[in-house]
C-alpha positions in Angstrom: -83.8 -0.1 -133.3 -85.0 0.7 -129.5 -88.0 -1.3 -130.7 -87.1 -4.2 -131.3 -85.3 -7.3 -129.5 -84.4 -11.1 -130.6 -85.9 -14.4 -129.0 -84.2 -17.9 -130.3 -83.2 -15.7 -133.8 -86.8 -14.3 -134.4 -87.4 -10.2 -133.9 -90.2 -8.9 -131.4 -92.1 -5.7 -131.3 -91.8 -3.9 -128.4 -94.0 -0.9 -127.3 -93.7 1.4 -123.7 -97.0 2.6 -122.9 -96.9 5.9 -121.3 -98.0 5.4 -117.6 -101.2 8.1 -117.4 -102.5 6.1 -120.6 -101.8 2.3 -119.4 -105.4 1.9 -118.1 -106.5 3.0 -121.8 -104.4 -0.9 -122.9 -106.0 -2.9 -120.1 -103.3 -1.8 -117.9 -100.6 -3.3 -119.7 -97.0 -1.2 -119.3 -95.8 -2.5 -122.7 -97.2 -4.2 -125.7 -95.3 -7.1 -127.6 -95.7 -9.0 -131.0 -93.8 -11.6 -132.8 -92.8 -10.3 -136.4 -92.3 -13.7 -137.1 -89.0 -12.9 -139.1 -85.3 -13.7 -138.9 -84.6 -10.4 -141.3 -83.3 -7.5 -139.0 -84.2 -5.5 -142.2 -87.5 -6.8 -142.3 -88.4 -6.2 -138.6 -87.0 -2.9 -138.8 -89.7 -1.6 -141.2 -92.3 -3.3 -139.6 -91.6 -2.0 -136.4 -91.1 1.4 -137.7 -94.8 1.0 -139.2 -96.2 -0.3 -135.9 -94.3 2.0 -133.7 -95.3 4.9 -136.4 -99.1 4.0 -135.8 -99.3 3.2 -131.8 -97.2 6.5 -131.2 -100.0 8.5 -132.9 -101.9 6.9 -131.3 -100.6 7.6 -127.6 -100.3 11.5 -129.1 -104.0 11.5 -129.6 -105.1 10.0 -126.5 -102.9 12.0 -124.1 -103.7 15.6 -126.2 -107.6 14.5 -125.5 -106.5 13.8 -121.5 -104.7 16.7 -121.2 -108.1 18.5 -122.8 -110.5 16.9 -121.0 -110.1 13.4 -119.6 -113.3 12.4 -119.4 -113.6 12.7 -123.4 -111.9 9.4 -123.7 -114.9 7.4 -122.4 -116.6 8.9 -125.7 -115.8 6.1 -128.1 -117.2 8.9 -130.8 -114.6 11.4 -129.9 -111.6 9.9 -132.3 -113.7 10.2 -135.3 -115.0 13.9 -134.1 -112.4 15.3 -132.5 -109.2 13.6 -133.7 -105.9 15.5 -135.1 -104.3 14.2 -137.7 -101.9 11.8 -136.4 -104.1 8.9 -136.1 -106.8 9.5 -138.3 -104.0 10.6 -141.5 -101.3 8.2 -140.6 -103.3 5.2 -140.5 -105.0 6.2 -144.0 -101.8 6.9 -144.9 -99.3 4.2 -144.5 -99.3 0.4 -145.8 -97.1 -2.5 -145.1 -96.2 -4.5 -147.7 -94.8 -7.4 -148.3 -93.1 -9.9 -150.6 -90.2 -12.1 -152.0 -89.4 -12.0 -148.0 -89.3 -8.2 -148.5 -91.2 -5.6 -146.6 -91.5 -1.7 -147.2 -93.4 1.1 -145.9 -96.1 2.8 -148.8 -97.4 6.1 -148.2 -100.7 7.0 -150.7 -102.7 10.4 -150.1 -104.9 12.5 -152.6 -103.6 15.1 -151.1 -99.3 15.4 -151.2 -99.0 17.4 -147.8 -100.7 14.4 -145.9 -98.1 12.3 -147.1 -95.5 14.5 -145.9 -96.9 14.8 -142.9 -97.7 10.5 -142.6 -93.9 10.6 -143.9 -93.0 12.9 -141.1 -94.6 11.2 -138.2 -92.5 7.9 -139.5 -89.8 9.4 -138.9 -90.1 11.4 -136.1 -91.4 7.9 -134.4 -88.0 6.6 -135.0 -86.0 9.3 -133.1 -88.4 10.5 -130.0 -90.1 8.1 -128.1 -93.4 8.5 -126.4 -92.1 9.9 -122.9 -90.1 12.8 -124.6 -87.1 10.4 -124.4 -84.5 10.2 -127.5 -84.6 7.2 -129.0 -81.5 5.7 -131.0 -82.0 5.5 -134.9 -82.5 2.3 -135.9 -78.2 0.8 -136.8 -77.5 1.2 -139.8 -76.2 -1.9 -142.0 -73.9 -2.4 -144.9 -76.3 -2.0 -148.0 -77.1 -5.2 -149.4 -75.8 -6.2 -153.1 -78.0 -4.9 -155.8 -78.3 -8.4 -157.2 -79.1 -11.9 -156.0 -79.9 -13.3 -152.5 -78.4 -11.3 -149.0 -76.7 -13.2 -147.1 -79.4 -12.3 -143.8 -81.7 -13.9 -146.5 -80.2 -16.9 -147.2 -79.8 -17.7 -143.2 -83.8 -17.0 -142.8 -84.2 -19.2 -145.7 -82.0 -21.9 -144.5 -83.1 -21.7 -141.0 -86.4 -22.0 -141.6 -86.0 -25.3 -143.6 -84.2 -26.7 -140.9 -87.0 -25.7 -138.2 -89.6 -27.1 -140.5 -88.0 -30.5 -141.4 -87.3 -30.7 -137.1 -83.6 -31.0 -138.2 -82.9 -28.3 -135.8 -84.0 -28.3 -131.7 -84.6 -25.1 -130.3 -81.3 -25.1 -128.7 -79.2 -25.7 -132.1 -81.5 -22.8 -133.6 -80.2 -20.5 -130.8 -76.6 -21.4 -131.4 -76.6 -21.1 -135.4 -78.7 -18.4 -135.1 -76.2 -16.8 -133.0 -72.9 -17.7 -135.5 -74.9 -16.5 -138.4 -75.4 -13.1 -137.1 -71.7 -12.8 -136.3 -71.1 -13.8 -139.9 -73.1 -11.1 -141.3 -72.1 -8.3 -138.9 -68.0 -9.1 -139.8 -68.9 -9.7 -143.3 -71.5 -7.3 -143.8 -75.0 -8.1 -145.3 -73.6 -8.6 -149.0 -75.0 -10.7 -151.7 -74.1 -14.5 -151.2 -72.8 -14.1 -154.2 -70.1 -12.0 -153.4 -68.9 -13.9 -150.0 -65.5 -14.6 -151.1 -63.0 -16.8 -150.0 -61.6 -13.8 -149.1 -64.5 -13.2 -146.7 -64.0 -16.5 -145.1 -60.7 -16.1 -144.4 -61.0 -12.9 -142.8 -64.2 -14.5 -140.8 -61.7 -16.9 -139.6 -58.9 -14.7 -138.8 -61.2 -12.2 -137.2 -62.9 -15.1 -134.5 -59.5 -16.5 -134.0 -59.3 -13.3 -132.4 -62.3 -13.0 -130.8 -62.9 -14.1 -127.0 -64.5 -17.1 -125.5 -68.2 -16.7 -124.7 -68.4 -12.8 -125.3 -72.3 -12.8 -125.0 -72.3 -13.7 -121.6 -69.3 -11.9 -120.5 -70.0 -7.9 -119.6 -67.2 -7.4 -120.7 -68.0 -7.8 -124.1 -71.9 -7.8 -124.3 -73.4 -5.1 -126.8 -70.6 -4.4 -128.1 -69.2 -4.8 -131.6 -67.0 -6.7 -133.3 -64.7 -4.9 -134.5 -64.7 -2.6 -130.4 -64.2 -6.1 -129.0 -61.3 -7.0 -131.7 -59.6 -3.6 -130.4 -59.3 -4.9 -127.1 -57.0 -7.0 -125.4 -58.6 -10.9 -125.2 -57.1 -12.8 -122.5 -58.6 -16.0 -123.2 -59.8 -16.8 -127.1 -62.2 -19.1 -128.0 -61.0 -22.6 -128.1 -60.3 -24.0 -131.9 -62.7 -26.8 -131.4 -65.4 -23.6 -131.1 -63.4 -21.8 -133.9 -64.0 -24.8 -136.2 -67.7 -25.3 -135.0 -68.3 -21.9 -137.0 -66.3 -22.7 -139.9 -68.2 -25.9 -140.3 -71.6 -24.6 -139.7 -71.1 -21.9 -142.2 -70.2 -24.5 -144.6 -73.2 -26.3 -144.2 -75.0 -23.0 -144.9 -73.2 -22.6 -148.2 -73.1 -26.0 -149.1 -77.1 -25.3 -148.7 -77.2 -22.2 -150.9 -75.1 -24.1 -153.4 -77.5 -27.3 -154.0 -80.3 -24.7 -154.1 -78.6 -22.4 -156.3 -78.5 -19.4 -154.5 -74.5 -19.6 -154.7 -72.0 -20.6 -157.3 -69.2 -21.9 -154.7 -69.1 -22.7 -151.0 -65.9 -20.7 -149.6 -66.1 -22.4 -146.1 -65.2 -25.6 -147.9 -62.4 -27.1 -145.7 -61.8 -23.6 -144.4 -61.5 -25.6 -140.2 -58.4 -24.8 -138.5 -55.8 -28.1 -138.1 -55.1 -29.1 -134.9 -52.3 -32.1 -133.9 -54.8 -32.8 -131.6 -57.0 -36.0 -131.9 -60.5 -36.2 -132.3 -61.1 -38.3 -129.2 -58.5 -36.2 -127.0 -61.2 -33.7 -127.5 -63.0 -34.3 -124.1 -60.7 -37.4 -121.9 -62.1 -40.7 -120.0 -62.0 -40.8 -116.4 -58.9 -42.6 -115.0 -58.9 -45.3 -112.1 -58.1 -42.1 -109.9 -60.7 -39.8 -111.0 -63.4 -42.7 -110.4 -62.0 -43.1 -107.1 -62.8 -39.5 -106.2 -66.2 -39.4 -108.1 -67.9 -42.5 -106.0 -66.3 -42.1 -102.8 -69.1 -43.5 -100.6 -71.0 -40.7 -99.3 -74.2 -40.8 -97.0 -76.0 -37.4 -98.1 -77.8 -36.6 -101.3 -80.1 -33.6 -101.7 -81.5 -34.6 -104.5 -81.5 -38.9 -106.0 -79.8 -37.6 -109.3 -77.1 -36.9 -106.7 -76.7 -40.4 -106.6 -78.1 -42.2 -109.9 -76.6 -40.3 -112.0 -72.4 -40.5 -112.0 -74.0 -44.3 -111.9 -76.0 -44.2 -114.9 -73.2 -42.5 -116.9 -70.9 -45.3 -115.8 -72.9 -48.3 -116.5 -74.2 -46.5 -119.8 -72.3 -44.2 -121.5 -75.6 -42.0 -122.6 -75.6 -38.7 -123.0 -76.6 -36.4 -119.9 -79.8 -35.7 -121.7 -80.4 -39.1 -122.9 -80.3 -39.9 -119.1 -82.2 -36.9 -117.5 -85.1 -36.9 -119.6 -86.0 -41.2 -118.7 -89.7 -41.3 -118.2 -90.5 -44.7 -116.4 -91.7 -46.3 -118.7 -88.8 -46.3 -120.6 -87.6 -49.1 -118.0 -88.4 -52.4 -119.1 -88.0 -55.9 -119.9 -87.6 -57.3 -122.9 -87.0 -61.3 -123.5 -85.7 -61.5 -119.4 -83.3 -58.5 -120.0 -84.0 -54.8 -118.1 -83.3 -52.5 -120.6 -83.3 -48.3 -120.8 -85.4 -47.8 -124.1 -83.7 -44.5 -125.3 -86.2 -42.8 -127.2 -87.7 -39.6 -128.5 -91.2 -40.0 -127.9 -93.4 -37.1 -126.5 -90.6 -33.9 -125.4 -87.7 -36.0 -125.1 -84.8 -35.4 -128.1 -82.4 -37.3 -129.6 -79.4 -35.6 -131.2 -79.3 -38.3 -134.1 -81.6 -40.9 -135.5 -79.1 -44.1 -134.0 -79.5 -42.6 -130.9 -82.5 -44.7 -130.6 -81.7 -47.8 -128.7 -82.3 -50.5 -126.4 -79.2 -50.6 -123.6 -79.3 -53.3 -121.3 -78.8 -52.2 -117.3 -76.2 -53.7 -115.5 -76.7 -55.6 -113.3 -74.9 -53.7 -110.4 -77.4 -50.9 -111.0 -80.2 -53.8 -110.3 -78.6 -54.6 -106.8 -78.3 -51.2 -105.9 -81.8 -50.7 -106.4 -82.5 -48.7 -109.4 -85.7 -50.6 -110.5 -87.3 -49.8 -106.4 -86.5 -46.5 -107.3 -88.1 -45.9 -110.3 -91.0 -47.7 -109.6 -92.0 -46.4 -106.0 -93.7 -43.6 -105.9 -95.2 -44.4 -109.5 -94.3 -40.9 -111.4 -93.8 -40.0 -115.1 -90.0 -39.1 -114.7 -87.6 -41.0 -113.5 -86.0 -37.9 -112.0 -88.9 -35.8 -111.5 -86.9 -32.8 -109.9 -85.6 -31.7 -113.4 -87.6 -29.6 -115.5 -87.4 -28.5 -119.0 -85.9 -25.7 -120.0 -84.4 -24.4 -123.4 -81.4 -26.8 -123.7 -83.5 -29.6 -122.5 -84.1 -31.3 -118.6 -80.5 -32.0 -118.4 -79.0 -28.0 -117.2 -79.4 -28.6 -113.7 -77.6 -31.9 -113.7 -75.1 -30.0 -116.0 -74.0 -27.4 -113.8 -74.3 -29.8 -110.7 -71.7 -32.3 -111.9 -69.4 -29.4 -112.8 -69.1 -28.1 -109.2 -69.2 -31.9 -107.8 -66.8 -32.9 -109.4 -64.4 -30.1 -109.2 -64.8 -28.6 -105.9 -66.1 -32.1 -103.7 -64.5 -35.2 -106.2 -61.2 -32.4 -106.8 -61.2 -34.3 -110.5 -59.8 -30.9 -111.5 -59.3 -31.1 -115.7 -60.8 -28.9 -118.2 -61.7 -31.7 -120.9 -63.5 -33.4 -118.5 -66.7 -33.4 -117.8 -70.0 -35.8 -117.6 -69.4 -36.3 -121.5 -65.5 -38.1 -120.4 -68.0 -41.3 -119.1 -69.3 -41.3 -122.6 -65.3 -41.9 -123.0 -64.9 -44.0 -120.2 -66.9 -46.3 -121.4 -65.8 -46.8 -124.5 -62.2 -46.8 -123.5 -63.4 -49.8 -121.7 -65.1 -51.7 -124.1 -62.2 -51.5 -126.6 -59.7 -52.6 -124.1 -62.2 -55.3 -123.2 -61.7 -56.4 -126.8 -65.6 -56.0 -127.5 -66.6 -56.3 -130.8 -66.2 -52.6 -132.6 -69.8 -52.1 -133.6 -71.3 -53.4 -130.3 -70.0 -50.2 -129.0 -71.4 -48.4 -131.7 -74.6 -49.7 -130.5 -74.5 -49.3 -126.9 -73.1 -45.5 -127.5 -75.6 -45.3 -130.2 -73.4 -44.5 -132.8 -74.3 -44.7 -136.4 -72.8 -47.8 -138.2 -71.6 -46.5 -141.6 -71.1 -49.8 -143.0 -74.3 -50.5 -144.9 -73.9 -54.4 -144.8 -74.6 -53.8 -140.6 -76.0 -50.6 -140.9 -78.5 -50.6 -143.2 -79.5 -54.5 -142.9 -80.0 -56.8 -140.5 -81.5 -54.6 -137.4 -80.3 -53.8 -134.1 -78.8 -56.2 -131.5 -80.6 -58.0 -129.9 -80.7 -56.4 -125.8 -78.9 -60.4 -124.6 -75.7 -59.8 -126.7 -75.4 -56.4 -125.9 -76.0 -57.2 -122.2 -72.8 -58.8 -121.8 -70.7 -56.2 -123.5 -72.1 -53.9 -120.6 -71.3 -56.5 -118.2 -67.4 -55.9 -118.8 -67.6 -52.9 -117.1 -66.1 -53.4 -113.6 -68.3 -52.9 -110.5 -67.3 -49.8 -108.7 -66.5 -50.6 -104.9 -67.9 -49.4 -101.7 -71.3 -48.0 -103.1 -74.1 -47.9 -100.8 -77.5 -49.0 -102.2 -79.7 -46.5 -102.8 -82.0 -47.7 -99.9 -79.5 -47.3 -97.3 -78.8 -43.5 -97.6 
């Protein structure tokens, strides 16, 4: 429907104002409203009603312009003079809804008024207010006649997630966006009749499909099955293949405990792969490190220079790192520490993310601590801001073109994340104790005698695990560039 659009998986109402009647709407050119829905079904009729009211609305005004212009100062004149689009259709029509339903009920004394509110409905969805055709709104596969649709279930399960804060707003972009492939190759059929039949064909039918589609022109607004007709040079990657698979298994496996299905068909549904886990993204080898900190005398910005550092000597995540406040620098029984927490905006992708990681002590004599603590700020790198995916983006897409096109550490499973793997490769060969990695990667121990009891490490024992990692050469401090 022309009408509507999608933000982060939830529909919006938009409206063009004609131009000779934008200083009638406070000189607005469009008006905008959150239907506060994940349904497409749903939006649909409640855009149809709004749209249905505001373009009888426009009619009247510009017939009274066209008439006499200076009628619409009369605020009397609508309930005078008014034709029967705005005065019948707004008697006319009720939206109503329930059981996450919504339809359109047209009431009159008098039949032919309802046939003409009927009329203007429709009409609204095929011209718009310029004169211009408007498309119809697309029409979907009809939904079983019995038990939960599976658009339903997904606005059901989503918005338990968003509630409970299981979910950031990035993960409810990306689900949102694997869900609505599911229902447009499956159709919007009871999820009760998703087969494993269905889930096979889902699977078959996205081994197929190409890698990022939405942001290639190539392939936006088009459909599945125009894409699958197509020749793909490059298809998604089977680690992104399974990432569906899996979260449409925790979506069934959802519907199941509540009883909205009988069986999850996604249920070890993930595509085998002879490749390991961990070879998933690589560490960074003695020569790739060489390339990465080749002393240089130039930064444009300090996380130029802190942090290929940071993700050396800590093994955080790029978003554990970028969003540092201050304050999260401090010392704790003689030992500086990074307090990696989720207080105020900052996210954590798991609960044992939450740590205290001791700073090494070669970040110390290159002068991390002057840094953060002159000029007193709130960020440690206050040049980031936040956007949808977090403060980490810009450091993101900076490392990728460092370390490619300056560092030539050319390889496409690595990335920042492979110091994550560096790290860790590190520690092991070091012969560090197993869960003291956990820890400092912050891990969740699934053994519940170390898990579950006996608290975190204390920052002292895990300082010297971080100590094994071997001083890079030939840095300059920090205060010397």
């Amino acid at each position: 429907m022309s009408y509507l659009f999608r933000r982060n998986g939830i529909f919006y109402f938009r409206f063009a104002i004609p131009a000779q009647l934008r200083n009638e709407y406070g000189g607005k050119t469009e008006i905008r409203k959150s239907l506060k829905t994940f349904n497409k079904v749903v939006a649909q009729t409640i855009a149809l009603y709004i749209a249905a009211y505001l373009k009888a609305h426009t009619i009247m005004k510009r017939k009274i312009s066209a008439k006499n212009p200076s009628l619409l100062d009369d605020p009397n004149y609508s309930s005078k003079k008014a034709s029967a689009p705005l005065g019948e259709v707004r008697r006319c029509i009720e939206i109503r809804t329930k059981d996450e339903e919504a339809i359109i009920v047209i009431t009159h004394d008098d039949h032919k008024k309802e046939l003409e509110a009927a009329k203007e409905i429709l009409e609204s969805l095929q011209v718009g207010t310029e004169g211009n055709f408007c498309s119809k709104p697309a029409s979907s596969p009809a939904p079983s006649s019995s038990g939960t649709t599976l658009s339903e279930l997904i606005e059901k399960y989503t918005a338990e997630q968003l509630a409970a804060e299981n979910w950031s707003e990035k993960t409810a972009h990306e689900n949102g966006a694997m869900y609505r492939l599911l229902v447009e190759v499956t159709g919007d059929i009871s999820v009760n009749d998703v087969s494993h039949d269905h889930a096979r064909d889902f699977k078959s039918a996205i081994l197929k499909l190409p890698a990022n589609m939405n942001k290639s022109p190539l392939y936006r607004n088009k459909s599945v099955q125009q894409i699958l007709s197509m020749k793909v040079e490059k298809t998604m990657a089977i680690a992104t293949v399974n990432k569906h698979l899996t979260r449409c298994g925790s979506l069934f496996a959802w519907a199941v405990i509540h009883h909205y299905a009988k069986l999850n068909p996604f249920l070890r549904m993930g595509v085998r792969t002879k490749r390991k886990a961990n070879q998933e993204r690589l560490p960074f080898d003695k020569d790739d490190l060489n390339k990465l900190f080749k002393p240089r005398t130039k930064y444009k910005h300090p996380y130029y220079y802190w942090m290929p550092l940071l993700g050396y000597y800590t093994g955080c995540r790029i978003e554990e790192l970028c969003q540092l406040h201050t304050d999260d620098i401090k010392k704790i029984n003689g030992i500086w520490v990074f307090d990696i927490n989720e207080d105020g905006d900052k996210k954590l992708k798991t609960l044992s993310s939450e740590r205290l990681l001791p700073i090494h002590t070669h970040l110390l004599d290159l002068g991390f601590l002057e840094f953060v603590q002159k000029p007193i700020r709130r960020m440690v790198f206050r040049e980031l801001t936040k956007r949808r995916d977090g403060y980490s983006q810009d450091v993101s897409k900076w490392f990728q073109r460092f370390s490619k096109n300056t560092a030539g550490v050319i390889h496409e499973r690595k990335s920042f994340h492979s110091f994550r793997h560096t790290v860790s490769y590190i520690l092991k060969n070091a012969k560090v104790e197993t869960k003291m990695i956990i820890a400092i990667l912050g891990h969740t121990d699934r053994d519940i005698s170390t898990g579950r009891y006996g608290g975190d490490y204390d920052p002292s024992v895990l300082s010297e695990a971080i100590e094994t990692l071997p001083r890079l050469k030939d840095i300059i401090p920090y205060s010397q560039i």
